[in-house]
C-alpha positions as CSV (number, residue, x, y, z in Angstrom):
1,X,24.3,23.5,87.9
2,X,24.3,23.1,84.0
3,X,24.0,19.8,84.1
4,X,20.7,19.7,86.6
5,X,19.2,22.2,84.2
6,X,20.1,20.0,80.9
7,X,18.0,16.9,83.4
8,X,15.2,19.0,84.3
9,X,14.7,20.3,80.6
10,X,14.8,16.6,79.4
11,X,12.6,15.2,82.3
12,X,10.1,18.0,81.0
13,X,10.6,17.6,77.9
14,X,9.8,13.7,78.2
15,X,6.0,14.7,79.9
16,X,4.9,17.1,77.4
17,X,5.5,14.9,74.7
18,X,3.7,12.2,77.2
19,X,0.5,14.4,77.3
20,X,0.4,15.6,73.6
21,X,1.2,11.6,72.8
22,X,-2.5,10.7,75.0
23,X,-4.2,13.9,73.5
24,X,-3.1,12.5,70.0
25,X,-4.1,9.4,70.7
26,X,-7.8,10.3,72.0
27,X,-8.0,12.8,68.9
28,X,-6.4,10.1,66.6
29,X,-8.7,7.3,67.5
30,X,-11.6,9.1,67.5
31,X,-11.4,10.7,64.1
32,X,-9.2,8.5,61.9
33,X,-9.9,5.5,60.6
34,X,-8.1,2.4,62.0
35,X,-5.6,0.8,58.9
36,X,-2.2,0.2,57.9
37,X,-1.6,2.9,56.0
38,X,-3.2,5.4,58.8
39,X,-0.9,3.5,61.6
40,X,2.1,3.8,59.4
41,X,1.6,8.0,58.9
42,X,0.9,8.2,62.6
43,X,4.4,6.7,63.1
44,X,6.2,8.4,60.3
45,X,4.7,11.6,60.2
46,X,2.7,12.5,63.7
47,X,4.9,11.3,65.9
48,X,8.0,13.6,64.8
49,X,5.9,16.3,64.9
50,X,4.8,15.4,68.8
51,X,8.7,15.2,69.7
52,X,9.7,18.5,67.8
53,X,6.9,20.1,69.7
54,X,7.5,18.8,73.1
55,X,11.1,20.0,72.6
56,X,9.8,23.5,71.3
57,X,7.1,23.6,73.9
58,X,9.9,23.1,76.9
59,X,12.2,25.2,75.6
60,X,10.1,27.9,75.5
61,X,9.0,27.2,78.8
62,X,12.1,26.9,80.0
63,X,12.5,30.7,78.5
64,X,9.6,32.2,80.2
65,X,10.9,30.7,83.8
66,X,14.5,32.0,83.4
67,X,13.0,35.7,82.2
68,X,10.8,35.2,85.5
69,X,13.5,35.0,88.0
């Protein structure tokens, strides 16, 4: 059963960080100039950020639907 859960939380994990990578995207091209160095903080800096909030974003998810049961 643990191990379902740990797949679930993963597989959820995976599409939030899918939607907040095309939110990003739309914001990111619309707003910020297209350029190395722009590309190169998108990669180092934005795109941690997306994955550390996908995992906090499903965790806490995850949180809210075990206190629902």
């Amino acid at each position: 059963m643990k191990l379902l859960e740990r797949i679930i939380y993963f597989l959820f994990t995976i599409f939030i960080f899918i939607v907040l990578w095309n939110v990003m995207t739309r914001l990111w091209d619309a707003f910020v100039p297209w350029n190395y160095k722009t590309d190169f903080i998108g990669v180092v800096v934005v795109t941690p950020l997306l994955i550390a909030a996908a995992f906090i974003l499903s965790s806490l998810s995850f949180k809210v639907i075990k206190a629902t049961k």
